[in-house]
C-alpha angles and dihedrals in degrees: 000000000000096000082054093049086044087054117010095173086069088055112049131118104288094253093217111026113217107188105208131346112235095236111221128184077274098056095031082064116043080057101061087042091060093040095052089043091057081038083061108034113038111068105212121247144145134278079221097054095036097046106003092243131106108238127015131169119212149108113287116246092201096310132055147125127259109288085048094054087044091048088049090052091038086061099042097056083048087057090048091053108269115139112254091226089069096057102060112151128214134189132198156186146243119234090246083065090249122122133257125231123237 
């Protein structure tokens, strides 16, 4: 909720809701492309190392943990053309509570 009170824009109603993108070899590959290039680019760490505080939701500037790195990939196929209705992003728990990681 907070990233979405920090940018508001990134979080509105898709305007034109577009259920699933049939991937081709194309599409296939522009998203490992993208995936590999975050892999590469982003060096994990915590939100707890990077801001001392246990959860924080942004794009990463070199560093981040996993929903930052989502977040970074999630924009990126949005620049190369992919609806932003098909890149949702969940997260979710363990039974014990704890995280999970991406």
């Amino acid at each position: 909720m907070e990233f979405c009170r920090s940018r508001p824009l990134e979080c509105v109603r898709n305007p034109a809701l577009v259920p699933a993108v049939a991937l081709d070899q194309l599409l296939w590959d522009e998203l490992l492309t993208i995936n590999a290039r975050y892999n590469a680019e982003v060096r994990p760490v915590s939100d707890d190392d990077l801001y001392q505080v246990a959860e924080f939701w942004t794009y990463p500037g070199g560093a981040g943990d996993c929903e930052d790195d989502v977040l970074a990939k999630r924009r990126a196929l949005m620049d190369a053309g992919w609806p932003a209705s098909t890149l949702l992003i969940t997260v979710a728990k363990q039974g014990n509570g704890a995280g999970t990681r991406c």
